[in-house]
C-alpha positions in Angstrom: -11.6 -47.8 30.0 -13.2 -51.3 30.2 -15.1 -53.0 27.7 -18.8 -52.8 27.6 -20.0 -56.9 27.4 -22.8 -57.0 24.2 -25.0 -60.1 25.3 -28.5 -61.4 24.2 -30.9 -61.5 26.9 -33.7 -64.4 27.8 -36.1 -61.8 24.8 -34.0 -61.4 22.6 -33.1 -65.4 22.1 -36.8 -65.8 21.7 -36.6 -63.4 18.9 -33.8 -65.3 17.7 -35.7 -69.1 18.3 -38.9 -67.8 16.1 -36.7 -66.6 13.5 -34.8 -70.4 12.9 -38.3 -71.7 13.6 -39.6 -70.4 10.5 -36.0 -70.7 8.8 -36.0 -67.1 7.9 -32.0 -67.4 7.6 -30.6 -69.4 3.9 -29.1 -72.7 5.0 -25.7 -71.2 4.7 -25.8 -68.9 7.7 -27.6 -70.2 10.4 -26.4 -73.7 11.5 -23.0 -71.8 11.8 -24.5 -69.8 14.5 -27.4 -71.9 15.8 -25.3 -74.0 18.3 -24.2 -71.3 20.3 -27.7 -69.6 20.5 -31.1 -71.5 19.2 -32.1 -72.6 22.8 -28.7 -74.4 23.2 -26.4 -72.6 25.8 -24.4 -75.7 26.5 -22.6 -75.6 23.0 -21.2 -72.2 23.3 -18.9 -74.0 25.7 -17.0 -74.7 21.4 -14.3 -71.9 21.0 -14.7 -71.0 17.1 -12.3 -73.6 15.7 -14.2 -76.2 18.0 -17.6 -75.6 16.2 -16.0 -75.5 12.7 -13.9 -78.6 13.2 -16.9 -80.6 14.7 -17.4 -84.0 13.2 -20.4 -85.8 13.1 -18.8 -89.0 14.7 -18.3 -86.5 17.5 -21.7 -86.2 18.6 -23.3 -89.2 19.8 -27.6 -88.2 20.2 -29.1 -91.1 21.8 -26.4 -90.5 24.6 -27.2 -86.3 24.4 -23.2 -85.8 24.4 -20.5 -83.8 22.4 -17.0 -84.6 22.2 -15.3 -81.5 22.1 -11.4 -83.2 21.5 -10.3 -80.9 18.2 -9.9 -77.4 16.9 -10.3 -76.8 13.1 -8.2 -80.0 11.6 -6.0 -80.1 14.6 -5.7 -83.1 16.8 -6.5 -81.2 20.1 -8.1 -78.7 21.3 -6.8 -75.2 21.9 -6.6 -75.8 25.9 -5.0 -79.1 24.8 -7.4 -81.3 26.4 -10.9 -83.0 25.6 -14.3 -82.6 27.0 -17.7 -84.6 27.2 -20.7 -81.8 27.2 -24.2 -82.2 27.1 -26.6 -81.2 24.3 -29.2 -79.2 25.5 -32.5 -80.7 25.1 -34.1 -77.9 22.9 -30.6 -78.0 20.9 -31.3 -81.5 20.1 -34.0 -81.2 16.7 -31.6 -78.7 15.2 -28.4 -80.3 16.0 -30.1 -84.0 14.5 -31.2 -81.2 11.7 -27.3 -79.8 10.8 -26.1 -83.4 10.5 -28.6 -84.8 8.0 -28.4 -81.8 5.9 -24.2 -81.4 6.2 -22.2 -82.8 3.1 -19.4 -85.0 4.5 -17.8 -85.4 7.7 -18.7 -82.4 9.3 -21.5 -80.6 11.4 -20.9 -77.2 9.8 -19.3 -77.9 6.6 -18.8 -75.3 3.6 -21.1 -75.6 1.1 -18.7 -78.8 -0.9 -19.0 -80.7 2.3 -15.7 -79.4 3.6 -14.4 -78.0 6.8 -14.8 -74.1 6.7 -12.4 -72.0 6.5 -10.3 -70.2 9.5 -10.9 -67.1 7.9 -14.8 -67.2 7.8 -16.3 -63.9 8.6 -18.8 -65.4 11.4 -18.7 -62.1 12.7 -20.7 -61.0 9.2 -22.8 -64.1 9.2 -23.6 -63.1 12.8 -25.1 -59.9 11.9 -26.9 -60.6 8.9 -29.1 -63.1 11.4 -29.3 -60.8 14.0 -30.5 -58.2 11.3 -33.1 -61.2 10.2 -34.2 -61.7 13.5 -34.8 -58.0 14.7 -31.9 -58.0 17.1 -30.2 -54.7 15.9 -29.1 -50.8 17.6 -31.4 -49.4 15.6 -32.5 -48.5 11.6 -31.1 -45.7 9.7 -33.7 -44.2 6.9 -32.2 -43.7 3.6 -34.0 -41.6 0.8 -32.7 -43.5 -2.4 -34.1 -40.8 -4.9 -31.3 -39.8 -7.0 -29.2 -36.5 -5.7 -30.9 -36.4 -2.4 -29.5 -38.8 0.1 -31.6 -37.9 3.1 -31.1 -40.2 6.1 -32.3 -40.2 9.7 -31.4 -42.8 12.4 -34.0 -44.0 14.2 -34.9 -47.2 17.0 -37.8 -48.4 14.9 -38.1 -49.1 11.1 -41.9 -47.3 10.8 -42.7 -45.8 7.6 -41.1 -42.2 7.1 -40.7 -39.9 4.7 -38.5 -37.8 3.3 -38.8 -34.2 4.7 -37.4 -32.9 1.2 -38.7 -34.8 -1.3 -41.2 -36.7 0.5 -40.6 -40.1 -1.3 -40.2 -43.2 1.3 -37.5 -43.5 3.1 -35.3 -46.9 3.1 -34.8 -48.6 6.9 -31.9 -50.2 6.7 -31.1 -52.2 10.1 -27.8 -50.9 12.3 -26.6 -54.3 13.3 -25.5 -55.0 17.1 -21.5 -54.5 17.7 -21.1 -58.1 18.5 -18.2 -60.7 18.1 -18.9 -64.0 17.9 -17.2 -64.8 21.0 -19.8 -62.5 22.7 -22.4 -65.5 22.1 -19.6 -67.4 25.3 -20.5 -64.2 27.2 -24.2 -64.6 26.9 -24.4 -67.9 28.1 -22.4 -67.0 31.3 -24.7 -64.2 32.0 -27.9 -66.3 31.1 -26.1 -69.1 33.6 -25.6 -66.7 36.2 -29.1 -64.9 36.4 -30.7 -68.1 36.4 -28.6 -68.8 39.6 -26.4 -71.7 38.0 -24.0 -72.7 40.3 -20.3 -71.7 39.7 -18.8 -75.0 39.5 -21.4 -76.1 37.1 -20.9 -72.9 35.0 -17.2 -73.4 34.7 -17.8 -76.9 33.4 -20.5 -75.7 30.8 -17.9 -73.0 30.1 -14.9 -75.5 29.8 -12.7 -73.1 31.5 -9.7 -74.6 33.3 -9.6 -71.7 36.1 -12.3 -71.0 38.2 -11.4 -67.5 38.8 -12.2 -67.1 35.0 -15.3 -68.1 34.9 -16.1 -65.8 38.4 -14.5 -63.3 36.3 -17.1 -63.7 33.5 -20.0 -64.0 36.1 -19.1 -60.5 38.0 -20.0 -58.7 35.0 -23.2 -57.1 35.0 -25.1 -54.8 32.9 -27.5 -51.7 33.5 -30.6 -54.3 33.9 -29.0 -56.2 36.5 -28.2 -52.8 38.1 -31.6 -51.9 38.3 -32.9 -55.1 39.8 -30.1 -54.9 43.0 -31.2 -51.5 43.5 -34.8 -52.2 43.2 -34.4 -55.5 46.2 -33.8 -53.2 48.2 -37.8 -52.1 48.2 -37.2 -48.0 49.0 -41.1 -47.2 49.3 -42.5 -45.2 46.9 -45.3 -42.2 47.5 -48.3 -44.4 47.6 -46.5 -46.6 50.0 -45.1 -44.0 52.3 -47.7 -41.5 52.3 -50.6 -45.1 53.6 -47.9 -45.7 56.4 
């Protein structure tokens, strides 16, 4: 069975922008995640151990370029080669942001200014700011009086009660089953409804092989289902029955 692709769409990263525009999240978790998704698609071309092992000396601003030439403390890059990208212009405030605030040489440093380690759960950072931003499956109610245990899952996190003892129930968010890497996957769908050519894509993308990044851009989701089928403009009652 093929995997089903978990992306953010065009409303949920404007959830997402509000929340780092009122820096909701501790300082800790989002500048991990905020390249790849606060309003800056270009720098999810950075496999993980590209983002961590970004140095400042890397990014130049007043030219608007990253050099993307390691992989955690490695000389090179996974693909073994280096790339020049461009910073996305509503990246920029939060990128010049990271780099004052980062300890040391680093964009993303740990919290004593080092590089972070290989085995940091982003996936777990990741879906404590989703949770923060409203981006989540759903809410499941809890009653937390003692010996009860009551819980419902529901979409929304309205006030309910508990149908036995009818103290509050708790919401507590369901977050999204997404990897990190999934943030790669929504930039190549964002690219590809916004009708971004393929060549420009793959170099955004930094894959080697074009078929790859064709490969990323064939997958669709129920949404862009429903607007092929809808292009086709089947006439409804109204329309038929005034013909």
């Amino acid at each position: 069975m093929s995997r089903c692709f978990i992306v953010l769409g065009l409303e949920d990263e404007q959830k997402w922008t509000v929340l780092v525009n009122n820096a909701a999240g501790s300082a800790g978790d989002s500048p991990v995640v905020l390249p790849e998704v606060a309003g800056g698609r270009a720098q999810a071309a950075c496999q993980v151990g590209e983002l961590l092992g970004l140095r400042k000396s890397d990014v130049d601003m007043l030219a608007g370029t990253i050099a993307v030439r390691r992989s955690y403390d490695a000389d090179t890059t996974k693909g073994g080669h280096a790339d020049l990208i461009p910073i996305a212009a509503g990246l920029r405030p939060y990128l010049a942001e990271a780099i004052l605030s980062a300890r040391g040489e680093y964009v993303f440093p740990d919290d004593e200014g080092k590089m972070r380690s290989r085995q940091t759960k982003l996936r777990t950072v990741l879906a404590r700011a989703l949770k923060r931003a409203g981006l989540v499956a759903g809410y499941t109610h809890v009653c937390r009086r003692k010996g009860c245990g009551d819980r419902e899952e529901t979409r929304d996190r309205d006030l309910r009660r508990c149908p036995k003892c009818n103290m509050k129930l708790w919401p507590k968010a369901i977050p999204r089953p997404m990897r990190f890497h999934d943030l790669r996957s929504t930039t190549a769908t964002l690219l590809a409804r916004s009708g971004v050519g393929l060549v420009v894509a793959q170099r955004i993308l930094r894959h080697s092989d074009p078929r790859l990044t064709a490969n990323v851009y064939s997958r669709v989701d129920l949404a862009d289902l429903q607007a092929g089928v809808d292009r086709m403009g089947i006439p409804g009652p109204a329309t038929a029955s005034s013909s």
